[in-house]
C-alpha positions as CSV (number, residue, x, y, z in Angstrom):
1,X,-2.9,-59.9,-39.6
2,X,-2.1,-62.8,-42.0
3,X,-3.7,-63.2,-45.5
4,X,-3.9,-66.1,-47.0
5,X,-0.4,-66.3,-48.0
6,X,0.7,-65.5,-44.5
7,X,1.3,-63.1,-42.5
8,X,0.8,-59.5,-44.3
9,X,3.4,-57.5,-45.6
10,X,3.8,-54.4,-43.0
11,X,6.1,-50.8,-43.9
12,X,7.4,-48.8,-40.7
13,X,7.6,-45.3,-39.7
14,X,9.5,-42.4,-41.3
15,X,13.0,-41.7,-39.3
16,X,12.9,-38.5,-36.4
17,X,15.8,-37.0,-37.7
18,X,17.5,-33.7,-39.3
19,X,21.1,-32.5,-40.2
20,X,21.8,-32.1,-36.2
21,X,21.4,-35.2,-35.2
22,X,24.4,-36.6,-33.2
23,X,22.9,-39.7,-32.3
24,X,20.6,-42.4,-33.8
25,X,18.3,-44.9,-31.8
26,X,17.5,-48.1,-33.8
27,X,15.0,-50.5,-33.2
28,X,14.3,-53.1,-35.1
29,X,10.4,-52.7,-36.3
30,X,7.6,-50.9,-34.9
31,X,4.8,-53.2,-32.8
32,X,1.5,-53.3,-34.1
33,X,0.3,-50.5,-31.4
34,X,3.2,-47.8,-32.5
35,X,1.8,-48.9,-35.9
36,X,-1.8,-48.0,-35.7
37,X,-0.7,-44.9,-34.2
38,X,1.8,-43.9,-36.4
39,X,4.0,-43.4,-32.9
40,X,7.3,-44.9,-32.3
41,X,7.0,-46.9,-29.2
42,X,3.3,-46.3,-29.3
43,X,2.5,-49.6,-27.0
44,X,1.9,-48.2,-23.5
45,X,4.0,-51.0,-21.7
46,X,6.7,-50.3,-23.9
47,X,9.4,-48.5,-21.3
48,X,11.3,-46.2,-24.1
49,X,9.7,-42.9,-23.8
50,X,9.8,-43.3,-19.6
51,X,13.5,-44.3,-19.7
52,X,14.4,-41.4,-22.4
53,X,12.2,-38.7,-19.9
54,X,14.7,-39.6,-17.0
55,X,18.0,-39.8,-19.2
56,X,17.2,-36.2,-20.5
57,X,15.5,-34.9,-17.7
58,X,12.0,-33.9,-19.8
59,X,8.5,-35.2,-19.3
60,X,8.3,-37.0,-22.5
61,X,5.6,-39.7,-21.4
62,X,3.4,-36.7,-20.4
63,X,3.8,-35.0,-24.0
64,X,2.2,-35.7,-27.4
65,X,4.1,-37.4,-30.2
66,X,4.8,-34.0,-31.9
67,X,5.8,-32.5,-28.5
68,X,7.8,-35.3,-28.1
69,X,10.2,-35.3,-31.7
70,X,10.7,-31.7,-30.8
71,X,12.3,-32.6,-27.6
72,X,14.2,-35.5,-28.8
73,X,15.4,-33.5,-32.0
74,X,17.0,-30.3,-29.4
75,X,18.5,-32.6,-27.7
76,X,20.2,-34.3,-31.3
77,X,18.5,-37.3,-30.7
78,X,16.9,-39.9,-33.4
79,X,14.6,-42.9,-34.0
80,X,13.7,-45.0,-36.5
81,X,14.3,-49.0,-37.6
82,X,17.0,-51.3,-39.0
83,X,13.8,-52.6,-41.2
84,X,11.4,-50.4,-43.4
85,X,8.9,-53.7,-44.1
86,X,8.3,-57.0,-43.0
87,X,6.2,-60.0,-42.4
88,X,5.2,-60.9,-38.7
89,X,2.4,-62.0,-37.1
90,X,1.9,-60.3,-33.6
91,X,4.8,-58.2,-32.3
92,X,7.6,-60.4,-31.4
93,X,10.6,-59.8,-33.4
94,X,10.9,-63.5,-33.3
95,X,7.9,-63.8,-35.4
96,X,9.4,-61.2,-38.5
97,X,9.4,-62.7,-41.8
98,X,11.2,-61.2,-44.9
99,X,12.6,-58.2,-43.4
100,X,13.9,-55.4,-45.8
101,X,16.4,-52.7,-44.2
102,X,15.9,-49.2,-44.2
103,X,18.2,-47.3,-46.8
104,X,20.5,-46.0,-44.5
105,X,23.1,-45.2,-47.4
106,X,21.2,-41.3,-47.1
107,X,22.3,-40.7,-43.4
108,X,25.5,-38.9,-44.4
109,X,23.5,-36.5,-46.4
110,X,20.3,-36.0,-44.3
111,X,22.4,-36.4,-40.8
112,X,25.6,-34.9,-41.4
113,X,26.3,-34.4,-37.9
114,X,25.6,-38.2,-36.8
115,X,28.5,-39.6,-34.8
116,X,26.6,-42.6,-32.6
117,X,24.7,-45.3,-33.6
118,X,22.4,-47.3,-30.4
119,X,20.4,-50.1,-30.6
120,X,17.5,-50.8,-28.6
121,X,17.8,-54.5,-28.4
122,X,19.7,-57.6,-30.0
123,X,17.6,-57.7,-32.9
124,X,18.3,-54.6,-34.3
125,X,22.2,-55.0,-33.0
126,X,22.8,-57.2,-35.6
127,X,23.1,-54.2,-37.9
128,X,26.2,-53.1,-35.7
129,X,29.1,-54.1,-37.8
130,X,27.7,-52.2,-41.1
131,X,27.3,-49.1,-39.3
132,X,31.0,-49.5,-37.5
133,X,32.1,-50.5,-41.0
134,X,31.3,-47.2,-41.9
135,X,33.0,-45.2,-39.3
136,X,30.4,-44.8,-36.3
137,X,30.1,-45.5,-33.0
138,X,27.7,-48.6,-31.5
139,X,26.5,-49.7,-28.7
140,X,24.0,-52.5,-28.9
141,X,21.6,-51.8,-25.8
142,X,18.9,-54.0,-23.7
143,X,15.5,-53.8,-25.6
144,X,13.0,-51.3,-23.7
145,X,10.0,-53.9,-24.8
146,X,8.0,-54.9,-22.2
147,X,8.9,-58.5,-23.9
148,X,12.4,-58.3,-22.1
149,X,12.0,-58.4,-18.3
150,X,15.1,-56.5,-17.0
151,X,13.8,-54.4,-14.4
152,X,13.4,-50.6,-14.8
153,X,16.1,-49.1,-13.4
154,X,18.4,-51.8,-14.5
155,X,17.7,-50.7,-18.0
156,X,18.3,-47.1,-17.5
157,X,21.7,-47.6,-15.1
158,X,22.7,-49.6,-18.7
159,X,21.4,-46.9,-21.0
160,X,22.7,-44.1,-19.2
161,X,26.6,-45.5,-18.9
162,X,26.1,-45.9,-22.8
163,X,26.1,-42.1,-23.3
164,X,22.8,-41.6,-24.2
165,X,21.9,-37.7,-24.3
166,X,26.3,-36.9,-23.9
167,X,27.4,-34.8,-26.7
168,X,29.0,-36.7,-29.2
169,X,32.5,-35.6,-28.6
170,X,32.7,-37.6,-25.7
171,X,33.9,-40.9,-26.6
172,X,31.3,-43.9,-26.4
173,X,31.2,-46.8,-23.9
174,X,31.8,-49.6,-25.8
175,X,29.0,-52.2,-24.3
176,X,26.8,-54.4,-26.4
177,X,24.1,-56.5,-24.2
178,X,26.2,-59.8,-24.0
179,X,29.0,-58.0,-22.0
180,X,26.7,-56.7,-19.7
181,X,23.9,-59.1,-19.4
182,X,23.2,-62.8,-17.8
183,X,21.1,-64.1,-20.1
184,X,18.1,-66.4,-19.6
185,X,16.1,-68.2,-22.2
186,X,13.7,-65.6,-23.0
187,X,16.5,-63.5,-24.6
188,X,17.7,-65.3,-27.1
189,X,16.9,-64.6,-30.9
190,X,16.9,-67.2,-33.6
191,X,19.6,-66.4,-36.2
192,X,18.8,-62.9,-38.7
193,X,16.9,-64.3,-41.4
194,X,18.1,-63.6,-45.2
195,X,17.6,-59.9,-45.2
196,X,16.9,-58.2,-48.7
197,X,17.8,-54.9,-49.7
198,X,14.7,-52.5,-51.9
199,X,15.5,-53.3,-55.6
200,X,17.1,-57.1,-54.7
């Protein structure tokens, strides 16, 4: 939607987490589907929930969003979003405008237990270096929007050498997408605009 000052300002989704969380999947901010339904990864085309399903071995598309935090959470699994608000008209993360981050300063408190930080997609990547600054594991991932035309099982051969759903005392595969992908135009990002944190 944009106002007449541009595009309106937009606020994300709450984290899936709790203290037994071992890993954390970042995106960078939800479309305007997972929006309207209060659902992570809400738009239909969107390949998360599929490629999660076969990495765990559980029917998440098939389940409802409730059903499918449980199953994430027993297997000490989270989402949420490197940005808590933003400008963007449409859903491209090209198109976000004034991004603020999420206050991830509170993971050590509410996810004691988190070792592993992914990132679905370059976008939200760009946050790598903070979190390895403060001592966790990365692993910048291809994006599971339907935006980012890597086939299917491409995507999951790549998520599933990254560790996804191994307990966290195995050591991570250190793999971001530029060491594993040829890239084409359609992949690139512009550079990460000024981003602002709350109370800036």
């Amino acid at each position: 939607m944009i106002t007449g000052g541009g595009p309106a300002l937009l606020h994300g989704l709450p984290p899936i987490l709790d203290a037994g969380v071992g890993s954390l999947i970042l995106g960078s901010f939800p479309s305007p589907a997972s929006l309207a339904a209060a659902h992570y990864y809400a738009h239909r085309q969107n390949q998360f929930w599929r490629l999660l399903g076969a990495l765990l071995a559980e029917p998440l598309p098939e389940l409802d969003y409730a059903d499918k935090q449980r199953r994430l959470l027993k297997h000490g699994i989270g989402v949420w979003d490197v940005y808590r608000q933003c400008r963007r008209d449409g859903a491209l993360d090209t198109a976000i405008q004034s991004p603020v981050l999420n206050d991830f300063a509170g993971l050590r408190r509410d996810a004691p237990a988190l070792r592993r930080v992914f990132f679905n997609g370059q976008t939200a990547g760009r946050c790598a270096v903070w979190f390895q600054q403060q001592g966790y594991e990365t692993c910048v991932l291809p994006s599971t929007s339907p935006a980012y035309t890597l086939a299917f099982e491409r995507k999951l051969a790549l998520w599933r050498a990254a560790g996804i759903g191994v307990p966290s005392g195995n050591q991570l595969t250190a793999m971001t997408i530029p060491d594993t992908l040829d890239h084409e135009s359609h992949d690139r990002f512009p550079p990460l605009p000024r981003v602002e944190r709350e109370g800036s």
